[in-house]
Every structure is written in C-alpha cells, then in structure tokens.
N, C-alpha and C positions, 0 to 999 in steps of 0.2 A: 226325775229329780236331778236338777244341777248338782251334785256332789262337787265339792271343790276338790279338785286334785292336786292341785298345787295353789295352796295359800300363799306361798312366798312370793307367788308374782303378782301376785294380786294389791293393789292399793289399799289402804286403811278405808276408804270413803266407797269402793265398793266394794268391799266386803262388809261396812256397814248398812250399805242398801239390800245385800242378799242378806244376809242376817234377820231382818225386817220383813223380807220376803218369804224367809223361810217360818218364821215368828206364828207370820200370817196362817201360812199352810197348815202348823202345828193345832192352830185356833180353831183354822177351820174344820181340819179333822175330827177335834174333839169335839164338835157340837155336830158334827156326822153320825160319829158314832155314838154319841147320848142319844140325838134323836130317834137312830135306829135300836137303838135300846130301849129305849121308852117304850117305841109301835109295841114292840112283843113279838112281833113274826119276822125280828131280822131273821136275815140267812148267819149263821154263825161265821160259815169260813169269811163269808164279804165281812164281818167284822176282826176276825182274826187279821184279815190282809190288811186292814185300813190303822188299826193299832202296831203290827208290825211296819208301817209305813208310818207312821207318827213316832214311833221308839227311833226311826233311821231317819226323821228328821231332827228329833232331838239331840242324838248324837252328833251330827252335822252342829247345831245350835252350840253345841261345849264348844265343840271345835275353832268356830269363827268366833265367839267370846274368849278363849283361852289366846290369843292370836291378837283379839286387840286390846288384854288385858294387860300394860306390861309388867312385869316383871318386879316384884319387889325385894328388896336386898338387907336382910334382917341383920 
C-alpha cells in the first residue's frame, strides 16, 4: 500500500487520483472477502489479514478526504 506520508506535498489533483485508487482497493477487497465467505472453506487468518487490510485502507480513505475537504468556519 502507498500510505501517504506526507499529504502536504502532495497536489489536490493527485491526491484525488490516489483516493480513487485506493476507493477501488477498498471495493475490491470487499467482494474478496464476501466471496470467500460465501465458498465456506475460507482459510480464517487469509480473511482476517485481508479485512485488516481494507480497515488500513479505509483509514488512509479519511485521511485524503479530510485533506481535501476544506475547512469550514461556523
């Protein structure tokens, strides 16, 4: 995973392409591990690992939305 480490050097216009990128992964994870939930003979841990990998992309996901949400001033 690209984890951004530093947002701030980053442009608005690609951070909204990794955003999209990472969107994608999150999507596809989830229909990874439905599908192997369905079969019935997943291996548990390959599921554990692939959900802990979809929560650490989600995190990321806040992250690049909080970054080009700006700010509003009540």
């Amino acid at each position: 995973m690209n984890a951004p480490s530093d947002m701030s050097m980053k442009t608005d216009e690609v951070l909204r392409v990794e955003l999209e990128v990472f969107r994608r992964q999150h999507r596809d994870l989830d229909e990874a591990i439905a599908a192997l939930e369905e079969k019935g003979t997943a291996d548990q841990l390959t599921v554990k690992r692939l959900k802990k990998q979809k929560l650490r992309l989600k995190d990321i996901i806040a992250m690049i939305e909080d970054r080009l949400t700006p700010d509003i001033i009540a």
